[in-house]
C-alpha positions in Angstrom: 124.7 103.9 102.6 121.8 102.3 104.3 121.7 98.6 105.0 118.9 97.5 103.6 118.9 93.9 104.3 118.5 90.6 102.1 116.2 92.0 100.2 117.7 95.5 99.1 115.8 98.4 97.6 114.7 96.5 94.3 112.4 94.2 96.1 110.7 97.3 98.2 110.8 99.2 95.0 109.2 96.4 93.1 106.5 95.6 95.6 105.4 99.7 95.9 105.5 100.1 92.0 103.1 96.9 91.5 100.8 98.7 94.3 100.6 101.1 92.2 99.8 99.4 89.0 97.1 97.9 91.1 95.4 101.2 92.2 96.0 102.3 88.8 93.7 99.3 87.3 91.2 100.2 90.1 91.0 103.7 88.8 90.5 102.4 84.9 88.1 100.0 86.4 86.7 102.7 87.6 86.6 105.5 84.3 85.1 102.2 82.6 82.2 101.6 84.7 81.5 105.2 84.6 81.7 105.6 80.7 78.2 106.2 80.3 77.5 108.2 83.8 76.8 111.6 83.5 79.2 114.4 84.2 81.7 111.8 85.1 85.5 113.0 84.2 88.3 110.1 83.9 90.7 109.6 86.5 94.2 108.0 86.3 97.1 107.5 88.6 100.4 109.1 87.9 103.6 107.8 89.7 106.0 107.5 87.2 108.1 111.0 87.2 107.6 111.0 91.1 109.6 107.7 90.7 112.4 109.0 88.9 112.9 111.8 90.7 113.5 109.4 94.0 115.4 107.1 92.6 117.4 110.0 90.9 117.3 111.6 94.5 120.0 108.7 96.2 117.9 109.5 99.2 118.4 106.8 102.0 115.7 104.3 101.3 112.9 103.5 104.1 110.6 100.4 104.7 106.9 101.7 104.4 104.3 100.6 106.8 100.2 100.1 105.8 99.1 98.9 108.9 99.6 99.7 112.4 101.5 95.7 112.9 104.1 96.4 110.2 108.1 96.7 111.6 109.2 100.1 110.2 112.4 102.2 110.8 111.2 104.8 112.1 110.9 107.0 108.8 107.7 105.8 106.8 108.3 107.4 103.8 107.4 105.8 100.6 110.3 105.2 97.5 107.3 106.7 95.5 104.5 108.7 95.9 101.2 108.1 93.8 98.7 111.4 92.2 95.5 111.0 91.2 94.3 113.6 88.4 91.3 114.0 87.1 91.1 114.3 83.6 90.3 118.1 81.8 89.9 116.7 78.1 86.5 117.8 76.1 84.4 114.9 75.8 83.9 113.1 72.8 80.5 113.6 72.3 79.0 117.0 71.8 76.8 118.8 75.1 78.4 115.1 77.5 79.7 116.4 80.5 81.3 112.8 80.7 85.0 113.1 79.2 85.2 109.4 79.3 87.3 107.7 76.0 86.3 104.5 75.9 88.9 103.5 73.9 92.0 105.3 75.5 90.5 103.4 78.6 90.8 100.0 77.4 94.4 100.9 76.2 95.6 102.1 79.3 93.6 99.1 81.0 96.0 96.3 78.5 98.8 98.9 78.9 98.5 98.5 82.6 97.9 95.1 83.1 101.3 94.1 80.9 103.2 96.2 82.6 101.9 94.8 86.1 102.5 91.4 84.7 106.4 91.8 83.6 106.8 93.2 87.3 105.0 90.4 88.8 107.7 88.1 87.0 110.5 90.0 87.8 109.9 89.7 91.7 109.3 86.1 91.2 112.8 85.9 89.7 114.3 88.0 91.9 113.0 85.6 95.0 114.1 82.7 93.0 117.6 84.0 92.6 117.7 84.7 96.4 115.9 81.5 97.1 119.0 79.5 94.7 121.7 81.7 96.7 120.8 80.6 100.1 120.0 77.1 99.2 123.7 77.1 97.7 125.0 78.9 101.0 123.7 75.8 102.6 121.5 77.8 105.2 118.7 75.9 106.1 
């Protein structure tokens, strides 16, 4: 099994899955400000059965790199890989080329932003655990 430091594979997994939640809220942003443009079809980000499959995988886990400064191991693969798909449902108004739902849009949007929120406080109490473990361990 890999070593995967202090910070294991939950912290890694946690920070790539709240990138994600954060492109996903781009892309909403995005169907929103385009409700009303013609021919526009809604987009969304889908990352969540790519996840399982990896962590179902028991691959060996990598550190990813987004800029050319980051330390990496050598393999640069992600612990999930993000798809964006454009949306093929009929629009709701008869003869609109835009397929844009409003509604669903705003859903998804509070859906989103929950979920990004619960994550954000479980990495904060993740880091506070480690933070109370070394302060215990008397390393200074």
């Amino acid at each position: 099994m890999p070593d995967n430091g202090i910070f294991g594979v939950t912290i890694n997994l946690l920070k790539e899955v709240l990138d994600a939640r954060a492109s996903r809220q781009l892309i909403i942003n995005s169907n929103i400000a385009n409700a009303e443009t013609p021919g526009y079809k809604a987009k969304d980000l889908k990352f969540r059965s790519l996840l399982n499959d990896n962590l179902n995988s028991h691959k060996a886990i990598s550190l990813k790199a987004t800029n050319k400064k980051h330390i990496t191991d050598g393999n640069n693969k992600s612990l999930i890989e993000t798809k964006i798909e454009t949306s093929n449902k009929k629009p709701l108004i008869e003869g609109s080329s835009n397929n844009v739902n409003i509604d669903r849009e705003m859903t998804k949007l509070a859906e989103n932003g929950i979920m990004y929120n619960a994550l954000a406080q479980i990495t904060a109490k993740k880091f506070s655990f480690l933070k109370e473990v070394i302060r215990e361990s008397g390393v200074r």
